[in-house]
Structures are given as structure tokens and as C-alpha cells.
N, C-alpha and C positions, 0 to 999 in steps of 0.2 A: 720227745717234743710234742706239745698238746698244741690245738687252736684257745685265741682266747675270748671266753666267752659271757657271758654274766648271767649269772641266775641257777646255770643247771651245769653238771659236769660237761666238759669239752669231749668233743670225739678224739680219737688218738690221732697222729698221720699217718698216712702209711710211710713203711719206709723206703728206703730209693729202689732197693729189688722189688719190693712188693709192686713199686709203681711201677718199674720196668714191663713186670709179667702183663701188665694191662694193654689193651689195644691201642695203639692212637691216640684211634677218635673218643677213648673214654679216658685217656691220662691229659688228654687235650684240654683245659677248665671252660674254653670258651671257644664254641662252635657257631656256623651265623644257621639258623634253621629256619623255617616259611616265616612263623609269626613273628622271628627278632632275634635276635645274637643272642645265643644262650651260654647262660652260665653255669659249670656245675662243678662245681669241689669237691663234693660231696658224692660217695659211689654207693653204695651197696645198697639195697630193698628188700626187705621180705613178705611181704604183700603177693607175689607169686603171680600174679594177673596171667593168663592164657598165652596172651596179645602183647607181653608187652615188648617194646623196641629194642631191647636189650638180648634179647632172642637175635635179631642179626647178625651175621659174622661180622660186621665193620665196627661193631660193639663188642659180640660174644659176652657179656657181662651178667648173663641171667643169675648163674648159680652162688656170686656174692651178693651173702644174705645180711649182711651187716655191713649197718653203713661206716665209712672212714673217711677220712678228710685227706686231698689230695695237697694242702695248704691252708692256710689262716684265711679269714674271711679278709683281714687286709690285703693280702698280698691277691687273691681270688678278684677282689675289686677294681686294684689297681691293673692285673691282667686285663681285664675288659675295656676301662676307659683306655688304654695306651693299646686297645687293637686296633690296627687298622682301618677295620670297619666301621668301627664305635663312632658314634658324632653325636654331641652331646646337645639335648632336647632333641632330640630327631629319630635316633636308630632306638626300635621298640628292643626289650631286653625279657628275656625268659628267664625264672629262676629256679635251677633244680628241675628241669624236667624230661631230662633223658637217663638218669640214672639214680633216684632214689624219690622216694614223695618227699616234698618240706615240711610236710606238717608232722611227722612222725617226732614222735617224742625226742628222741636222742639226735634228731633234724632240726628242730624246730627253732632251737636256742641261734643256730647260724643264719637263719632266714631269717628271724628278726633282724640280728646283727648285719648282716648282710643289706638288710632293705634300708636300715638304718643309716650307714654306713652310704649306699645310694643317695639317699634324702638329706644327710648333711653337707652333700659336695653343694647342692641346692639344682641338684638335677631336674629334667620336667619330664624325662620319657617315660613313655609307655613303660612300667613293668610289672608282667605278669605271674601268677604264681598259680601251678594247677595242683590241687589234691583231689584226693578221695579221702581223706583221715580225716578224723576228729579235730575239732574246732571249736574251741566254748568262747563263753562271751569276754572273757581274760585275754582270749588270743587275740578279740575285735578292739578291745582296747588299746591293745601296743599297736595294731595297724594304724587305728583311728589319729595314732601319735604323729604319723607320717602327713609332711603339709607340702613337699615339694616334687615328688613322682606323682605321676598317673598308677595307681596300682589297681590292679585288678585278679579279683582271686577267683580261677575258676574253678568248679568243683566236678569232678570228671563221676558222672553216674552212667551206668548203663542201665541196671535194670536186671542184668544175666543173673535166673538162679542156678546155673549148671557149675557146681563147686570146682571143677577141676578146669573151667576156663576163668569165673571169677569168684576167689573165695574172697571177697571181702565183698559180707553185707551192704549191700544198696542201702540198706538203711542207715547205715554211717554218714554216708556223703550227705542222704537227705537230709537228717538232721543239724549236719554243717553248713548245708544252704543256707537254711532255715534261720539259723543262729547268727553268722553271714550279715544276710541280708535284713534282721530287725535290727540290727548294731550297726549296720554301714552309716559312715559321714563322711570319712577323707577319702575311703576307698570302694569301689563296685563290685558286685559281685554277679558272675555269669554260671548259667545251668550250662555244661560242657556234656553235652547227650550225647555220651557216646561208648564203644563201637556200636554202632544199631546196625543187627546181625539177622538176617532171614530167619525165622525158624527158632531161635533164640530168644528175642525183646523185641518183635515185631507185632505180638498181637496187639487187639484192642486193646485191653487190660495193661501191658505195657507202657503205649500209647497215651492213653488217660493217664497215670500216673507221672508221666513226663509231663503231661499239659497241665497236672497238678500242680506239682513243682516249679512247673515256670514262672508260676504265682510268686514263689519267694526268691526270684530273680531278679536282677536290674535285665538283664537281656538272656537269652536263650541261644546257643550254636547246635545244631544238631550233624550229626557226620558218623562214617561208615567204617568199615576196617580195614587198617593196612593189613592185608593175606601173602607175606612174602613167603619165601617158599621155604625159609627158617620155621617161620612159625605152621606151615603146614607140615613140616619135618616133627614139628614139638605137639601139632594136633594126632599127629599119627599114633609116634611114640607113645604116647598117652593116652590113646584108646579115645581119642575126644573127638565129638560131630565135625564132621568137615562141611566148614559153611558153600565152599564153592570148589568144584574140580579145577577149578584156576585159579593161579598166584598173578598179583600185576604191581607193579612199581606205586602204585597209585593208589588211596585208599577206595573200597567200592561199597559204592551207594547206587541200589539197583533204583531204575524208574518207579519202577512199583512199588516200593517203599517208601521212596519218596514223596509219591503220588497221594500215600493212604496217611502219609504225615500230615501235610496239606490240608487235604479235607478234612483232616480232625480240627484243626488250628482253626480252621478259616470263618472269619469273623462275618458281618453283613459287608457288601462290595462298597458303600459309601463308609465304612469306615478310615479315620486317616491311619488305625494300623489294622490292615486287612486281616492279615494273619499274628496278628501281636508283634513285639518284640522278639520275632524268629528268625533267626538266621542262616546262611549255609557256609558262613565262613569266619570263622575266631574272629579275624579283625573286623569286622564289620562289627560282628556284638560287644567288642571291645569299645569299640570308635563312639558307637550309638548309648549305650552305658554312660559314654563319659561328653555326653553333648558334643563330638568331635567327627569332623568329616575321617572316611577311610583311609588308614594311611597306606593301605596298601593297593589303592585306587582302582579297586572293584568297578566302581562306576565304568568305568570306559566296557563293561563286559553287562550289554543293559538286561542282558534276561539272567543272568544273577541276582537285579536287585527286583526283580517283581513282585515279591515279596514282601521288601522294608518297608518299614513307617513310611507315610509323604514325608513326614518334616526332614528324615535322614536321609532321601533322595535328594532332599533340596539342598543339607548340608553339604551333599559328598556331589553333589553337581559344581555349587559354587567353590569348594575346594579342590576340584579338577580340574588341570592344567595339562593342555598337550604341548608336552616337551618339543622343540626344535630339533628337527631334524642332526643337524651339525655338530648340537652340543650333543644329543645323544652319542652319534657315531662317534665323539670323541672321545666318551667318558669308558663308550663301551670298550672303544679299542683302547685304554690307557690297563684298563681290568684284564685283558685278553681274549678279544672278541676276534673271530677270524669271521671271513665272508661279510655278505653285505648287511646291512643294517638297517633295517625300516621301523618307522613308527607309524602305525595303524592308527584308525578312531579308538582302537583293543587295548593296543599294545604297543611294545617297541620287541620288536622281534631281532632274536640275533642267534649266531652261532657262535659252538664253542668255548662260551662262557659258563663252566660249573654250577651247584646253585648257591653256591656262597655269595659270588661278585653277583649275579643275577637278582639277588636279596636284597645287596647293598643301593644296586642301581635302582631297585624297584622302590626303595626305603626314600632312599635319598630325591627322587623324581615325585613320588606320590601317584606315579603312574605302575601298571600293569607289565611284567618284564618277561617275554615267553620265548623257549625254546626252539628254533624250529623245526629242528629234530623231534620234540618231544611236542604235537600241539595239541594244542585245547579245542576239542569238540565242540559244536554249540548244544548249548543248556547241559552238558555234563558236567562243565564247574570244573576243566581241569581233575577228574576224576577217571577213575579205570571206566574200560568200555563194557567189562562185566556187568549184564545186567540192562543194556541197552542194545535199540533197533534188533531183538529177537536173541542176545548175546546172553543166555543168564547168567550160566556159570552155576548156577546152583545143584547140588546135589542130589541124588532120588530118594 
């Protein structure tokens, strides 16, 4: 049995054993992740990335190198709308990006179909698409075709020329920005800067080349690396730099990195975008891209936005709402919230709740949903503590 597809040969599916051997959370098609309920059919990658997520045991997925179809793009669509979570023009949706890139050749035909398929329900959410591959001005046409999603294609560059953490030339992505962004009409396109690694893509030179590129961006996100202790298992094994002697649940973006970002960016102080169109969080350069307040209500966390445009403070100011105490507590406890409940000028703070339902709530509210088991620092951004008040983590 094939998927069915138009234009290019269909991928095969796998078959019911094959899907069996798979973990879960990767036979799973549709998972809710930070930036939006993710979809993904589609498994296998051979791009090989150092870093990539698929290295984690809750995936284990690294060593299929070729992509297969867990299901037809129909049935993969219909999964999503008829989740739970799903709520239609509201919940942002990810496509293909926890276990294969979409733009790959023998990928590519389902992402169209896929986003297509999206855009005739006559849906309006958010959905986003991240590569590093190749992208010609062919591929900006079939986008351009889409008139009823929000769609936004991020292009993930880092910069690393260390082969054995990232073999795929930088100059790929850059040239798909590029191409991207003079073809955008229906759709946005974000410079996705990232893992930015100590010692790695930190210098000047680095640096400058990112702020080059920001140029043929509609917005810029910059962010750090997730360092679990898979992927330090898989730095090891491989004789590869260890960027930090600690692993943390959280991606890490040291102060000082941060700091020498900044001041490269930073424009005259009456400017109304101080630092450009830069960001420290997907959605926000999502939001701002598409003239739309945050929908993952950053605002309420105010030294996160010190950075943004004025005009995108002011959008995501007027499109923030602090939730009611009662209906919060009530929504949280229907999701499985134990202990108490509070909503801050921050947040709505709870226990107990996974980060699935903690997504939905945060989706669904347009406010901030925080752990409080797990809290957010100030000015860390909800980021690991490597790297901050004297913590580096960094290696000698």
C-alpha cells in the first residue's frame, strides 16, 4: 500500500511490524509540542544532525535513514483535526518536525499535499514548517497557492562547520532563506538560528553571517541546544566537542552568548526596532511575521519582550487577556491539574499537568502556562540555568 500523492512517487508505508518496532511517541502521528500540536507521518532522515531529537530514548529514532509513511496524508490530517487538542483557527500546528525534514525530496510531495489538504478544510491556524533543505522558487509557488493557513517556513541554520555535529552545509538553508523570502506572498518566512553553541558558531564571524541573513527574513528566532544526556552519550561515542559538562531538560543559552548577540544586533535606542526583527522565542517571530499578537502570550513575562519591535509590544499587549481566576482553575482541573492554581501577571501556574494539556491551556488562553515544579527564572526565558549567575557548564 502506497500514500497518494501527485507529481512524484509516493513513499511506501510501513508495515504493521515495522510500525510496531517504533517507540510510541514516534508511531504516534500527532504529538502537542511548545510551538503547536505536531504532526508527523512521515519517519525516517538522513541528514544525520549531531543534536537531533531523535537521539532521545522517548523517540530512539536516530538510525532510520529513510523516510516512510506511517499513513496517507489523508488519514494523518484527519488524525489531527479529530485530536483532542485540535481547535480549529486557534491551536498553531507543526509539520514534520520531530522525525524527518519536509523539504527533502522524497518528503516533499506530502508537505505540499499535507498543507494543501490543511488549506482546503478552509482552516486559519498557525502552521509551521521548519527545514534546512533545499527550496527553489517552484517549491515558493505551490506555497504561494495556500490562501487560508497562516503558514510559516522556518529555515533552521546554525552556522556549525564541525562535520560530525552538522554535516549539512549552512549554505543550503542559506540559500533557501534567500529564495524563501524574495518569493513570499501567502506565506513568511523566519531565520530559525539555531543550536548557537559556545565555542562552535559563537564567534564574530558567525554572528555577522546570521545578522546577514536576517536580512532575507521576515523575522529572526535565535536559541540554544537541547544537551540531553542521549545526545551527550552520542557526543562521546563520536569523539565529538562536548559543549557543556552538563545535560539539562531545557535548551541552554549561556548569558554571555546572549549578551554578544545583542550587541551585535542592536540598532540606535530611539529606534521603533531596537534590535530588528529578533527574537528569543518561535512564537513571537512567528506572531510578528504575520502582523499577529503572541499566541503564546509571552507578554505577560515583560523582560522577554525587551527586545521586540514597539509596534509588536503593542500588538501582543492589546491581545493580552488575564484569564479569570475560576475558569482557569476549572479548565486546568478538567485536563488533570492537582494542587492549587494561580494566575499571576506571568502566568497561570499549576501542578501536575504534563506538557501536552499545559500547551493546550496555554494555546487556548493566549496566556503563559508554567509548571511549578519546573519554574522559569527571571530573564532566563524558561531556559536551563547553565550558563547563568556564575553556572557555565562549559567545558575547558
Amino acid at each position: 500500500m502506497t500514500v497518494e500523492t501527485s507529481g512524484r512517487r509516493p513513499l511506501p508505508l510501513l508495515t504493521t511490524a515495522q510500525r510496531g518496532s517504533l517507540k510510541p511517541d514516534i508511531a504516534d502521528p500527532v504529538e502537542y509540542r511548545k510551538s503547536g500540536l505536531s504532526l508527523n507521518h512521515v519517519v525516517g532522515c538522513p541528514l544525520d544532525c549531531g543534536y537531533c531529537i531523535r537521539h532521545i530514548e522517548r523517540y530512539s529514532n536516530f538510525e532510520m535513514k529513510t523516510p516512510r509513511a506511517l499513513m496517507s496524508d489523508e488519514e494523518a490530517v484527519e488524525a489531527l483535526v479529530q485530536h483532542r487538542y485540535f481547535r480549529a483557527h486557534v491551536t498553531p500546528v507543526q509539520l514534520f518536525n520531530k522525525a524527518t525534514d519536509p523539504m527533502l525530496q522524497a518528503v516533499k510531495p506530502h508537505t505540499f499535499n499535507t498543507l494543501r489538504l490543511l488549506d482546503d478544510r478552509g482552516l486559519t491556524n498557525h502552521v509551521l514548517v521548519i527545514t534546512r533543505w533545499r527550496v527553489d522558487p517552484e517549491d515558493c509557488e505551490v506555497l504561494n497557492r495556500l490562501s487560508n493557513i497562516k503558514l510559516t517556513v522556518l529555515v533552521t541554520h546554525s552556522g556549525i562547520d564541525h562535520p560530525g555535529i552538522e554535516p549539512v552545509d549552512s549554505r543550503i538553508a542559506a540559500s533557501s532563506l534567500t529564495t524563501l523570502h524574495a518569493h513570499a506572498e501567502n506565506y513568511r518566512t523566519v531565520l530559525y538560528w539555531r543550536p548557537i553553541v559556545p565555542g562552535l558558531n559563537d564567534t564574530d564571524r558567525h554572528l555577522a553571517r546570521a545578522k546577514e541573513l536576517s536580512a532575507h527574513a521576515h523575522a529572526t528566532v535565535f536559541t540554544g541546544l537541547f544537551f540531553r544526556d542521549e545526545i551527550a552519550a552520542y557526543y562521546a561515542a563520536n569523539n565529538l566537542p562536548q559543549p557543556y559538562t552538563a545535560t539539562a531538560r531545557r535548551k541552554i543559552m549561556p548569558e554571555e552568548t546572549e549578551t554578544h548577540i545583542l550587541d551585535l544586533f542592536r540598532r540606535p535606542a530611539d529606534s521603533h526596532q531596537p534590535w530588528g526583527p529578533l527574537f528569543r522565542k518561535t512564537s513571537c517571530a512567528v506572531s510578528y511575521a504575520h502582523g499577529l499578537a503572541d499566541y503564546n502570550g509571552h507578554y505577560g513575562i515583560r523582560e522577554l519582550c525587551d527586545i521586540c519591535p514597539k509596534q509588536q509590544i503593542q500588538r501582543c499587549a492589546k491581545g493580552w487577556k488575564k484569564p479569570e481566576l475560576e475558569q482557569a482553575t476549572a479548565t486546568a482541573r478538567a485536563l488533570g491539574a492537582t494542587g492549587p492554581v494561580d494566575v499571576t501577571d506571568r502566568a497561570i501556574m499549576v501542578e501536575g499537568l504534563d506538557e501536552p494539556p499545559r500547551y493546550f491551556l496555554q494555546h487556548t488562553t493566549g496566556y503563559q502556562v508554567h509548571a511549578r515544579e519546573h519554574p522559569h527564572h527571571h530573564r532566563r526565558h524558561g531556559r536551563a540555568d547553565i550558563g547563568w549567575n556564575g553556572e557555565t557548564g562549559t567545558t575547558s
